[in-house]
ZAMARGU-4260 file (C-alpha; in steps of 0.2 Angstrom, whole numbers, plus 5000, padded with zeros to 4 digits):
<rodrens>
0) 4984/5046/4927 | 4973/5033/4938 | 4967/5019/4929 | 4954/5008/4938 | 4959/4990/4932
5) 4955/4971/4937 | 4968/4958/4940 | 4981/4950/4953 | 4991/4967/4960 | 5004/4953/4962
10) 5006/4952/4945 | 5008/4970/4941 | 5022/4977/4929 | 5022/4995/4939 | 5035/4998/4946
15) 5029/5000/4963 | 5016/4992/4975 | 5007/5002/4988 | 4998/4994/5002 | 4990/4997/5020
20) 4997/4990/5036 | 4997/4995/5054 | 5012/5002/5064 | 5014/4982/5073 | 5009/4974/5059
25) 5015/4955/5060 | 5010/4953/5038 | 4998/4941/5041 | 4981/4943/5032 | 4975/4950/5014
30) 4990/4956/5003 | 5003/4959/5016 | 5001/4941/5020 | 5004/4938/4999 | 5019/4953/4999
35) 5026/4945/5015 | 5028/4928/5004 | 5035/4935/4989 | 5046/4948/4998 | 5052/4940/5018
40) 5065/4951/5020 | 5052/4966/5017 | 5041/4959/5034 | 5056/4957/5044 | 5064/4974/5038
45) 5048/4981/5043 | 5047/4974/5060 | 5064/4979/5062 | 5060/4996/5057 | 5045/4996/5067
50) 5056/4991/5084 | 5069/5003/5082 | 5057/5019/5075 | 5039/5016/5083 | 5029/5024/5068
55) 5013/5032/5069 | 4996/5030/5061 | 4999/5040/5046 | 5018/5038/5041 | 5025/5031/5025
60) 5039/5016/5025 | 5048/5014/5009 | 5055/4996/5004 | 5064/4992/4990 | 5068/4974/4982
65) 5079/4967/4968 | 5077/4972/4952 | 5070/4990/4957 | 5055/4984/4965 | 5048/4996/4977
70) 5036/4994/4990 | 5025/5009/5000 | 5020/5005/5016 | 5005/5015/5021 | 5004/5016/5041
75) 4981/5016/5035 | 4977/5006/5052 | 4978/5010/5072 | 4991/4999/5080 | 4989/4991/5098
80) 5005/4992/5107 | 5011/4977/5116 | 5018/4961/5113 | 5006/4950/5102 | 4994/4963/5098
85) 4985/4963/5082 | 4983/4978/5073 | 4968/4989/5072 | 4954/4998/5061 | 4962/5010/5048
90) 4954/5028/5048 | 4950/5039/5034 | 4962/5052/5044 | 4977/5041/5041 | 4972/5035/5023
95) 4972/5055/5020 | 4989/5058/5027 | 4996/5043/5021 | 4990/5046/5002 | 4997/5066/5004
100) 5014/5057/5010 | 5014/5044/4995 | 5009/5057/4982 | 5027/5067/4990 | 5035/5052/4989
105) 5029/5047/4972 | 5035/5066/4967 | 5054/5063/4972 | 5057/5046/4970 | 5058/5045/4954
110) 5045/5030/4952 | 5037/5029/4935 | 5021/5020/4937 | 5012/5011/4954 | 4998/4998/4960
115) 4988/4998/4972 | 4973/4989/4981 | 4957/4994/4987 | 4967/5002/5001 | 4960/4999/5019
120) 4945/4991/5013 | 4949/4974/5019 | 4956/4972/5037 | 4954/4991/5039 | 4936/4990/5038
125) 4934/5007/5029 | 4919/5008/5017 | 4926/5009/4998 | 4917/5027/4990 | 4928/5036/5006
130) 4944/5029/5001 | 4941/5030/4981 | 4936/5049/4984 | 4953/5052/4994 | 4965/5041/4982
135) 4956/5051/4967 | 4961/5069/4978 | 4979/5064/4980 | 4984/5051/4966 | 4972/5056/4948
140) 4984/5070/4944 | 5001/5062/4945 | 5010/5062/4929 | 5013/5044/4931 | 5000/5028/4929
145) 4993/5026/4944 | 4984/5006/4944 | 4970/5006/4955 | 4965/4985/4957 | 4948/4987/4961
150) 4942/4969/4957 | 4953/4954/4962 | 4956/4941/4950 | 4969/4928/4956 | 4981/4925/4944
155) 4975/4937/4931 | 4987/4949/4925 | 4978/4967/4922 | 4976/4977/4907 | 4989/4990/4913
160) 4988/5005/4900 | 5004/5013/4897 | 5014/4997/4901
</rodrens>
């Protein structure tokens, strides 16, 4: 059940966020910058995650906050190693891995309903119609609402259907 929606993902009453980052991520630009603020003990789980495992492009890193909140980290972007480096382009290859892992995720976990952004579209430079079609592949027949923020509106709370 995808519904494409307008509104601040921040405000979402799903109970899970997915998002794009890159395997050195430092949480900085675009909505991890806006998760970072909200959640700081996600960013520095994740760094600490990140230090100790060296994900890949590709790979899925599950959070999860008070009050059942849950956060999907998806590895969308390239990530320069080294101290300091910023992290790269995402690729449709690991978009496409990422979203096939979610979907499992989403399968098993027992979430009932996730947000997500235009995923990889901002820092990740990919072009919006190639992520849409792969989002529509992997998520459009989950048995759960899927919200797909395609038009930020700061401080709006979205029409979510189902919630």
């Amino acid at each position: 059940m995808l519904h494409e929606i307008s509104g601040d993902i921040l405000l979402t009453r799903a109970q899970a966020i997915a998002h794009g980052v890159a395997p050195n991520d430092h949480f900085d630009n675009g909505l991890a910058l806006a998760l970072r603020e909200r959640w700081p003990a996600m960013a520095r789980d994740f760094r600490h995650y990140a230090h100790q495992t060296h994900p890949k492009p590709g790979e899925v890193w599950v959070w999860g906050g008070t009050g059942g909140t849950r956060i999907f980290n998806l590895l969308t972007q390239d990530g320069e190693q080294g101290q300091g480096s910023k992290p790269g382009r995402a690729t449709i290859a690991n978009v496409n891995h990422c979203l096939a892992k979610l979907k499992h995720e989403l399968k098993s976990s027992g979430v009932t309903s996730l947000a997500l952004p235009k995923l990889a579209t901002g820092v990740g430079h990919l072009e919006w119609p190639d992520v849409h079609k792969l989002i529509v592949q992997h998520l459009a027949d989950l048995p759960i609402p899927v919200y797909l923020y395609t038009t930020y509106h700061k401080d709006q709370q979205a029409v979510e259907p189902g919630l």
